[in-house]
C-alpha positions in Angstrom: -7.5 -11.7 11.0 -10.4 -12.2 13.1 -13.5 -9.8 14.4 -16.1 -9.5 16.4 -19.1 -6.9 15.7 -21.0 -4.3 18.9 -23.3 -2.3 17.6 -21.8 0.2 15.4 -18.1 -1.2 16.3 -16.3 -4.0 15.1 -12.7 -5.3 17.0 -10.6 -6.7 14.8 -7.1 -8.5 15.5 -5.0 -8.7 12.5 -1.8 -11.5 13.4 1.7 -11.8 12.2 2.6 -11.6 8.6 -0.7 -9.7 7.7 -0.4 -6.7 6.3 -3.0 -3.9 7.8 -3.9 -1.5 5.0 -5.0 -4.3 2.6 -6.9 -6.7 5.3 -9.0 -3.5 6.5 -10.0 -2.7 2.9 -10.9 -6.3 2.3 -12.5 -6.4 5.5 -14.6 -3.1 4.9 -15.5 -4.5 1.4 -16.8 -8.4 2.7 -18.6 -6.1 5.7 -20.5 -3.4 3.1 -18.5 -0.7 5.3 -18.6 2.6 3.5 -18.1 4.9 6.0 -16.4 5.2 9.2 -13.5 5.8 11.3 -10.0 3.8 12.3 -8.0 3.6 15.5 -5.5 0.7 16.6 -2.0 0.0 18.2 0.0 -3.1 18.0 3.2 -4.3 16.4 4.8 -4.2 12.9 8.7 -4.7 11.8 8.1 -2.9 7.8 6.0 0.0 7.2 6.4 2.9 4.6 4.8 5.7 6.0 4.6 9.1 3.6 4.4 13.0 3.8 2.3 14.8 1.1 4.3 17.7 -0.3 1.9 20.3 -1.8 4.4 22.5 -3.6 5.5 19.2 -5.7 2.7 17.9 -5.8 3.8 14.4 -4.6 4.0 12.0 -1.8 7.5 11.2 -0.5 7.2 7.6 1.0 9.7 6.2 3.6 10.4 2.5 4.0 10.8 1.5 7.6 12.4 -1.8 9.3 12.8 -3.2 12.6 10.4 -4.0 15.4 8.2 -1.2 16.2 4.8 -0.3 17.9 2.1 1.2 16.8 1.4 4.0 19.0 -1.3 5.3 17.5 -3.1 4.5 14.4 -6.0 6.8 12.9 -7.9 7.0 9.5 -11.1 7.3 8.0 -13.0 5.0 5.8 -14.7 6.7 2.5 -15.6 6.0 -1.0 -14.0 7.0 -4.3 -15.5 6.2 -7.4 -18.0 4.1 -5.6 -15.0 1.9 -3.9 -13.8 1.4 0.0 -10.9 4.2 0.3 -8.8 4.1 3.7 -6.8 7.4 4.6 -5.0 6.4 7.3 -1.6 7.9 9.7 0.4 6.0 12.1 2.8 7.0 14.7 5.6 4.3 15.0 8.1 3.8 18.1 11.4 2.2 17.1 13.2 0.2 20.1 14.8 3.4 21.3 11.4 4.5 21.6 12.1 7.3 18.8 9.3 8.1 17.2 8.0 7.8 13.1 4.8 9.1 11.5 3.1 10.1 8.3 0.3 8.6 6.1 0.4 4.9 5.9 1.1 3.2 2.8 1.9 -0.1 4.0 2.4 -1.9 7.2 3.2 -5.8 8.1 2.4 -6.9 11.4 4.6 -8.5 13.6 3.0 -9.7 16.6 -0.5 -8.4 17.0 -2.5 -5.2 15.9 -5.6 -4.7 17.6 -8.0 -2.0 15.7 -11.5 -0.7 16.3 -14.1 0.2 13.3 -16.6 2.8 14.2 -19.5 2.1 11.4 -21.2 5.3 10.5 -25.0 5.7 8.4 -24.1 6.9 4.7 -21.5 7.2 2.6 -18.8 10.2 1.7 -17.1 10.2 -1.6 -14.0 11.8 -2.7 -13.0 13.3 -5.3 -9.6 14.4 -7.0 -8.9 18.2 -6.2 -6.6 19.3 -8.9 -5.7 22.2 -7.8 -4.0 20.5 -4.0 -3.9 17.3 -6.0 -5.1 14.9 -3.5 -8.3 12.8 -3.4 -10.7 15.3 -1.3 -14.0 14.9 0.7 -16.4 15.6 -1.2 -20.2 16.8 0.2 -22.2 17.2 -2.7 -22.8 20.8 -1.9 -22.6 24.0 -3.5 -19.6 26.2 -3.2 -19.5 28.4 -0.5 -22.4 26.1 1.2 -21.8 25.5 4.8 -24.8 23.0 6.3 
């Protein structure tokens, strides 16, 4: 991987064989980035992407293989228990340009992925919601506050 920072932005180009959930939380932790948002395209041949199933409770993960590109990559950066915590989703495009999406797990590049940072002042936690049972945003405002 290698970066280069503008302003409140940082350009990152991960390369072959890197995978892109881990490098952007190492990179956020080395760079004190604790809040912010993700965007990037590129190319990756393995991926498990996932849908959250609220009824169960549970995430149902999906390993995908083959050359495909990123068509659109989104997330957020946050903090849980004072940590980096990446939620990100990614839109894949097989070769017959059908289309794959969910929450990304995991995802090993293949040629290039090209991703932008926007750094934002502060820091959001999360917490654990038990009653959706995912990790939630969490203000640190009284319920039924809307500021």
């Amino acid at each position: 991987m290698d970066y280069q920072r503008s302003g409140n932005y940082y350009i990152l180009r991960l390369d072959a064989g890197e995978e892109i959930v881990t490098e952007m939380k190492k990179f956020c932790e080395q760079q004190g980035i604790r809040l912010g948002t993700v965007q990037a395209i590129g190319a990756v041949n393995k991926a498990i992407v996932g849908l959250y199933d609220p009824v169960a409770r549970e995430y149902h993960s999906r390993l995908l293989e083959g050359d495909m590109e990123i068509t659109s990559l989104l997330g957020n950066i946050t903090t849980m228990a004072g940590q980096v915590y990446l939620h990100l989703h990614v839109n894949l495009a097989d070769a017959e340009q059908h289309t794959h999406g969910g929450h990304l797990n995991k995802a090993v590049v293949s040629a290039t992925c090209e991703a932008v940072i926007t750094v934002m002042p502060g820091e959001v936690e999360r917490i654990f919601d038990d009653k959706i049972g995912l990790n939630l945003l969490a203000f640190g405002r009284e319920k039924g506050s809307h500021h």
